[in-house]
C-alpha positions in Angstrom: 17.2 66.8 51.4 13.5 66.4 52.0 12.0 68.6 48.8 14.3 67.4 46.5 13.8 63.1 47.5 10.3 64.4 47.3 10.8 66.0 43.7 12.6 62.9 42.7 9.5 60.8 42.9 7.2 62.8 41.7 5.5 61.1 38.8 6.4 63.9 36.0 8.5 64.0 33.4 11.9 66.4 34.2 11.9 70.4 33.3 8.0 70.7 33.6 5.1 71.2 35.9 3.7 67.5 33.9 1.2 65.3 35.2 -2.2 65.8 36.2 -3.7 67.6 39.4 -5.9 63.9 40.3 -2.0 62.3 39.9 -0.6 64.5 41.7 -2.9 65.9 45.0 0.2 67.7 46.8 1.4 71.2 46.3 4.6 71.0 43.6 7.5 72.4 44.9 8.9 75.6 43.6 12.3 77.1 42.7 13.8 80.2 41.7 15.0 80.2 38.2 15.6 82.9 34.9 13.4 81.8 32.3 12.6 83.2 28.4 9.7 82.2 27.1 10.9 83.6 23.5 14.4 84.3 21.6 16.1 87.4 21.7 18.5 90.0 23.2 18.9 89.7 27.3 15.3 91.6 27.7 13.7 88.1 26.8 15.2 86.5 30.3 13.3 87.0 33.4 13.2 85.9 37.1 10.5 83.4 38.0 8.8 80.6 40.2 8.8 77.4 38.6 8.5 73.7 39.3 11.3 72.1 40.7 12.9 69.7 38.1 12.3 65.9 38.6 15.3 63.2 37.5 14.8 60.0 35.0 16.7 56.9 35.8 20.2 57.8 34.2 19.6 61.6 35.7 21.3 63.3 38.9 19.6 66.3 40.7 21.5 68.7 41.5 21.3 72.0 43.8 23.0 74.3 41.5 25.2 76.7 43.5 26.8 78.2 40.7 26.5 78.0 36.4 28.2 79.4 34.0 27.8 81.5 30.8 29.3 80.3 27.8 28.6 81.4 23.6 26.2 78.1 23.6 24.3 79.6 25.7 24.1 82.6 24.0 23.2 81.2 20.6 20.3 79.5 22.7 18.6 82.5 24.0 19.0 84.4 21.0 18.0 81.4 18.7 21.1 82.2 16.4 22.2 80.8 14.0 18.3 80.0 13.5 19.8 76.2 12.3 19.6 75.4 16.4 15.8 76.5 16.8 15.3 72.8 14.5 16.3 71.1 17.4 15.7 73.4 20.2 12.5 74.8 19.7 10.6 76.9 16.5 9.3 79.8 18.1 10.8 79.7 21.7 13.0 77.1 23.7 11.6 73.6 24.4 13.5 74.5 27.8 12.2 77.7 29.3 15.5 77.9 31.4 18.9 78.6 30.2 22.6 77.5 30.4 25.2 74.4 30.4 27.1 74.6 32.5 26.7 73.8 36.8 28.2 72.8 39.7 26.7 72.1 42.9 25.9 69.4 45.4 23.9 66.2 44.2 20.2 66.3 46.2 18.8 63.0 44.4 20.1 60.5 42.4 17.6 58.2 39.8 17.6 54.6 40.2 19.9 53.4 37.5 22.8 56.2 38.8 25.6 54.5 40.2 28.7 56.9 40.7 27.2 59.3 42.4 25.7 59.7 46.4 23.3 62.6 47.5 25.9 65.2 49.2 28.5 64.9 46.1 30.1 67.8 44.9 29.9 67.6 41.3 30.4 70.3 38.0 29.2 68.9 34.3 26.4 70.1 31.9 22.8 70.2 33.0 19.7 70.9 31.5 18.6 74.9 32.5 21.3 75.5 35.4 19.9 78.9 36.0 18.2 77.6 38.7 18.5 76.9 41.9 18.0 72.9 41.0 18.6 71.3 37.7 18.7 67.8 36.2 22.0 66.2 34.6 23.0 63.2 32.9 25.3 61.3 35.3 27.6 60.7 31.9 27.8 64.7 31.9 28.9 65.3 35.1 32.2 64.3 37.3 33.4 65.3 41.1 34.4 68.5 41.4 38.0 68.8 42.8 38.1 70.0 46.3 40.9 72.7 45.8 38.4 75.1 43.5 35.4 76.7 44.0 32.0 76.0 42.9 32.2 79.4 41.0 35.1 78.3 39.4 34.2 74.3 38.5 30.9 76.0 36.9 32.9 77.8 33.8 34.4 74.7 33.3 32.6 72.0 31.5 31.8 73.3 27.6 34.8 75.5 27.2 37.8 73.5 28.8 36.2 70.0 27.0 36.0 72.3 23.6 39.0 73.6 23.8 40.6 69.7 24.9 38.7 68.1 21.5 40.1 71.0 19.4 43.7 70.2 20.4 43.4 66.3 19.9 41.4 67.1 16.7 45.0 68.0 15.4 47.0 64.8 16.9 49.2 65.0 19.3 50.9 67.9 20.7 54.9 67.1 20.7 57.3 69.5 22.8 58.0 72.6 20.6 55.1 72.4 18.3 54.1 76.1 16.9 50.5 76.8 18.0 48.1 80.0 17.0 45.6 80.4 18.9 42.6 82.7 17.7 40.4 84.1 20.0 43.4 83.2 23.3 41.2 85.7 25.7 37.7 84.0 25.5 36.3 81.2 27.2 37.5 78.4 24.7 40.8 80.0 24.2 42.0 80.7 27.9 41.4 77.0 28.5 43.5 76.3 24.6 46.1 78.1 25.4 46.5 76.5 29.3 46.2 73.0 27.5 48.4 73.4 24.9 51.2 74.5 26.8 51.0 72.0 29.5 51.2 69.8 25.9 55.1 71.5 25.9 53.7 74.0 22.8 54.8 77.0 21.6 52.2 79.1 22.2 51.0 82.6 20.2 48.0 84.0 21.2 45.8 86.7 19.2 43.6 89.0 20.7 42.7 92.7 21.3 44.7 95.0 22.9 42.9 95.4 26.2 43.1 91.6 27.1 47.1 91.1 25.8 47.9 91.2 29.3 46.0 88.2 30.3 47.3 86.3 27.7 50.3 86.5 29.2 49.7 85.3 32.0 47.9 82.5 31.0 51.6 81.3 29.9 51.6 82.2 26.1 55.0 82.5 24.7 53.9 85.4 22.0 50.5 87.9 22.0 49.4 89.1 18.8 46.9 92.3 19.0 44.6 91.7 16.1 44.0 95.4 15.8 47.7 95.9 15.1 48.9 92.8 13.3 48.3 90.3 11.2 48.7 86.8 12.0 48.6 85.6 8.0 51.5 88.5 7.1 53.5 85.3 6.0 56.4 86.1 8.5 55.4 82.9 11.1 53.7 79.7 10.1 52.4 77.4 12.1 51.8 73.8 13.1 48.2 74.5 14.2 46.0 76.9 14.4 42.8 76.9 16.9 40.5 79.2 14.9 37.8 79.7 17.7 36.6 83.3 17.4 36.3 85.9 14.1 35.7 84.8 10.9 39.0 84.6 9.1 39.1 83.2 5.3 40.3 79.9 4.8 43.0 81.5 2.5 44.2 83.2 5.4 44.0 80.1 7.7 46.3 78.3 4.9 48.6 81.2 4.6 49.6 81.0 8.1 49.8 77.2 8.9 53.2 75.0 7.6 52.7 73.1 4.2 51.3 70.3 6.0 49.8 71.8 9.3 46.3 71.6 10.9 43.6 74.1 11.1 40.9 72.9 13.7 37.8 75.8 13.2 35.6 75.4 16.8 33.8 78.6 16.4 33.3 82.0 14.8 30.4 84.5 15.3 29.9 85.5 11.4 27.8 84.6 8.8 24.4 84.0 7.4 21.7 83.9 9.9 20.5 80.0 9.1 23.9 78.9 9.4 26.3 81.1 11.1 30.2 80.2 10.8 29.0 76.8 9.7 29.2 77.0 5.8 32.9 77.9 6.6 33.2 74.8 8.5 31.7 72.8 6.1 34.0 74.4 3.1 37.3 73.4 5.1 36.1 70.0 5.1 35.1 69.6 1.7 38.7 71.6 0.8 41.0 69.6 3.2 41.2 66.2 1.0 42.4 68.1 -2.0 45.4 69.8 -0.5 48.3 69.3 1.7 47.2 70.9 5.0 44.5 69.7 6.8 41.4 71.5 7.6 38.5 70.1 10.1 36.1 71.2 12.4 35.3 70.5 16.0 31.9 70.6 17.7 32.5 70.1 21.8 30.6 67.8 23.5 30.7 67.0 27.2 31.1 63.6 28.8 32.6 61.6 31.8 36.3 61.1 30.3 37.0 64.2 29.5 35.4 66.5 32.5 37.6 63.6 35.1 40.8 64.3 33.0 39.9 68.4 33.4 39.7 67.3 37.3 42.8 65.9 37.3 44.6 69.0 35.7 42.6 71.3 38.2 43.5 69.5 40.9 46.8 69.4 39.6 47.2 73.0 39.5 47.7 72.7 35.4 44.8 74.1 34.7 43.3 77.3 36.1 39.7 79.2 35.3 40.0 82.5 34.7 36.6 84.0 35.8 36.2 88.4 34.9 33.0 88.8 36.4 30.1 87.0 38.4 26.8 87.7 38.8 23.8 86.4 41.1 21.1 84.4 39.8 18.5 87.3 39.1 21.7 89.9 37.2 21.6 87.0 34.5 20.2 89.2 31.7 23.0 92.3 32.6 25.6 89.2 32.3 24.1 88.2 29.2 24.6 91.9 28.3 28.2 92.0 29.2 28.9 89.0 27.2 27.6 90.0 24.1 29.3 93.8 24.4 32.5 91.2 23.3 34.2 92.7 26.7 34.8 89.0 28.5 37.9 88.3 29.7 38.0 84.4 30.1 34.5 83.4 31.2 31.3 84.8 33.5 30.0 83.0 36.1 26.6 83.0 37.5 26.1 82.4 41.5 23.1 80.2 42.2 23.1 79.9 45.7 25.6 79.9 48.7 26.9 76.4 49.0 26.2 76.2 52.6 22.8 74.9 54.3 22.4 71.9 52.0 
């Protein structure tokens, strides 16, 4: 593809218009893209014009056709907990462009890439993939399988390898072990509760009422409605428990698991405003050595092993994205708003562009 070879060796440095006009006497090239140029609600995003991204050595380009939205991204463009604006930027992102997760077709490849071709279809974690090109690691990214959709490969990446780490985080999964999941209708738990029953679990689920149905059908063996019941009442105990969304006490964690079960904690939206769910994370870890359960954390992270081992389950048919609602690129602040209404059933995706003309 002509513009994006011609991106690719443009002398700048990726995700900016860099270098000077006497280094650079053409016109740049230009792409579509949502940008914030401060934190805050969904009002902050905006549709814009920007330079096209350029690719380092170890870096892919890739024409995004769709991304996804995941809580990351969120806690990004709000700059919440305000612990990630220390490595993301003090007063606004370092990136002006949002979101993780992509997939899409590889336009250039840098020199030191060798696993991927331009005209690959590919899904991993980019930098700013609400664009219509974005840069990516070539250890963050893996072939999309060829029986899903670019829609669905994009809400893959962040959730699915979260929601993998959390159950390994516990050792293995043996045929009939009792699993809790917390949080089973959100974008980390519809992936836990799909892996750990393909791991032979016995699966129970907790969520609200409205999304007990999906639960289901995502092959839990039990549903919980939190607003009803209480999954520390004492009458079920559990092996492990995947504490992914709320804020539940460490007391009630222990209350629920067996005398020497696992509680892995991979998220949670409460607490103070420098730290969020963190200092709860941090307390089960300093608890865990002095009793008989074990309590850790996990903090996904995205690389080549695990997004080919998600291909191979997709492929397979074992694993299966459950997408409630897409958006085009410039509805990316009313998806932001859906998300953060708490409303999500299993993950949003954002559509880039149409995957054909490439």
């Amino acid at each position: 593809m002509t513009s994006a070879q011609h991106a690719a060796e443009t002398p700048m440095s990726g995700g900016s218009s860099g270098g000077s006009p006497a280094a650079q006497p053409h016109v740049s090239v230009t792409m579509r893209a949502i940008v914030q140029e401060a934190y805050g609600s969904a009002d902050v995003l905006h549709m814009a014009r920007i330079p096209q991204p350029t690719i380092a050595a170890n870096e892919v380009l890739v024409r995004v056709h769709a991304a996804g939205l995941d809580r990351g991204t969120w806690h990004l463009t709000r700059g919440l907990p305000y612990a990630v604006r220390l490595a993301f930027g003090i007063r606004a992102p370092k990136n002006p462009v949002p979101g993780l997760d992509l997939a899409g077709t590889v336009a250039a490849v840098g020199a030191a890439v060798t696993r991927f071709a331009v005209g690959d279809e590919v899904f991993g974690v980019g930098k700013g993939p609400f664009a219509e090109y974005a840069t990516a690691r070539e250890s963050q990214l893996a072939l999309k399988p060829a029986n899903i959709s670019f829609e669905q490969a994009s809400v893959v990446p962040v959730s699915a390898c979260t929601a993998l780490q959390a159950l390994r985080a516990a050792g293995p999964t043996t045929p009939g072990r009792k699993v809790l999941v917390l949080g089973a209708s959100g974008g980390v738990g519809s992936y836990a509760v799909q892996l750990a029953k393909a791991a032979g679990a016995e699966v129970t689920g907790v969520c609200s009422t409205a999304k007990m149905d999906l639960v289901r059908s995502l092959g839990a063996d039990r549903v919980l409605d939190y607003t009803t019941q209480d999954f520390a009442d004492g009458t079920e105990h559990y092996d492990l428990i995947l504490d992914i969304a709320g804020n539940p006490t460490l007391a009630r964690l222990r209350r629920a698991l067996t005398p020497t079960g696992t509680a892995v904690i991979t998220g949670g939206e409460e607490g103070g405003s420098w730290t969020g769910s963190l200092d709860r994370q941090f307390r089960a870890l300093a608890l865990s050595p002095f009793i008989g359960q074990r309590l850790t954390m996990v903090m996904g992270t995205q690389g080549v092993a695990d997004l080919e081992y998600l291909a191979g389950l997709l492929d397979a048919g074992t694993l299966t994205p459950t997408i409630d609602r897409s958006y085009p690129l410039e509805q990316v602040p009313d998806a932001m708003r859906y998300f953060d209404a708490g409303k999500v059933r299993g993950k949003i995706a954002i559509i880039v562009q149409e995957a054909q003309g490439h």
